[in-house]
C-alpha positions, 0 to 999 in steps of 0.5 A: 500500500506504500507504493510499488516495488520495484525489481532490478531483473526477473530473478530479483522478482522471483524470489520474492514470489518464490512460492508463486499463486499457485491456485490463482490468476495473475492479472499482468502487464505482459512483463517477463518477470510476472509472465515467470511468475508460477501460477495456474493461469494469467490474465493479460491486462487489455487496458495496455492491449487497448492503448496499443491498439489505439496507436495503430489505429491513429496512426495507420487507420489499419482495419485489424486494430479497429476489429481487434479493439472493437472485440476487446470492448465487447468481451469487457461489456459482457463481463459486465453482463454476466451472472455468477451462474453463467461462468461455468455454463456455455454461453454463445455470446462467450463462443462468438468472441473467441471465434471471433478471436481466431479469425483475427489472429489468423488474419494475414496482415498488410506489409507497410506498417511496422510493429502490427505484425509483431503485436499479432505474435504476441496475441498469439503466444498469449491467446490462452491468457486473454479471455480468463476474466470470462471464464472466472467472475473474479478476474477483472479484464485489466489491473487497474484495480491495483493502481487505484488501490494506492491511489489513495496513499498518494493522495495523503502523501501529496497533502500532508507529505509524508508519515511522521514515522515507519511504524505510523505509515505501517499501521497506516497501510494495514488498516488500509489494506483491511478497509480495500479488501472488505470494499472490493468484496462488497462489504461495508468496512463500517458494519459492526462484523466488519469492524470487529475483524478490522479491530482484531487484525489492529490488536494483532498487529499492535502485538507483533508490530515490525 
């Protein structure tokens, strides 16, 4: 909650992620060191994927970044759609793209546009990472979740500056974490269960401080 760390090479970044997610998903910018990362699938962030789709499309007018974004956008507008029950059940809307998906990957591209084709190899290698988020209702389409998670640490830190001490800015990110998770999980942080937990995880914490 403090801010993101930041690793000098995969290895670096693999050791800290020594026990890997095994029973999870890893939401991920395409980076080589989470790509490494050991977990039971990815899920590649189609908010970057969009970005550089809208590169080609402002700078070539190329037809496939039009489709391939049109698709994208689609996908995510079904996530929104989906109910519980319909992850585990066919669902054409689900079958569509995913065809969909295969026709563009197997597109022939125009010569003349440097970069396109090299984005096409990349949606190829990753194809198996792309749509988790409909196979998984809690896997979002993009990681911004996490960037907005800090949001807020950058807030108090640009109006009051900064922590008055390590264990302050400690107890801070805990009780913060708490609040973050209880909200992304739908519950109010304020409900008397709630904040019984958040309470005990303070104690907890004022037992075993760093």
């Amino acid at each position: 909650m403090l801010g993101k760390r930041h690793f000098s090479s995969p290895s670096l970044y693999q050791q800290k992620q020594s026990n890997g997610l095994p029973n999870g998903i890893y939401v991920t910018d395409s980076l080589s060191a989470q790509l490494k990362t050991a977990t039971k699938s990815k899920q590649l962030c189609l908010a970057h994927m969009l970005r550089e789709l809208n590169y080609f499309i402002e700078q070539y007018q190329s037809q496939w970044p039009i489709e391939m974004k049109q698709l994208l956008q689609t996908a995510i507008k079904l996530k929104h759609k989906m109910k519980p029950e319909q992850y585990k059940e066919s669902l054409n809307d689900r079958s569509e793209i995913l065809e969909d998906f295969t026709l563009l990957l197997q597109q022939q591209l125009l010569d003349g546009i440097p970069k396109l084709r090299t984005l096409q190899k990349r949606f190829i290698k990753h194809k198996d990472h792309m749509f988790n988020f409909l196979f998984y209702p809690d896997v979002p389409p993009d990681n911004n979740g996490s960037k907005r998670a800090i949001r807020n640490v950058k807030v108090k830190q640009k109006i009051s500056g900064h922590f008055r001490s390590q264990r302050g800015a400690e107890m801070y990110a805990v009780l913060q974490s708490v609040f973050d998770t209880f909200i992304k999980r739908g519950a109010n942080p304020f409900n008397e269960n709630c904040f019984v937990f958040i309470f005990l995880n303070f104690e907890y914490f004022e037992l075993f401080s760093f």
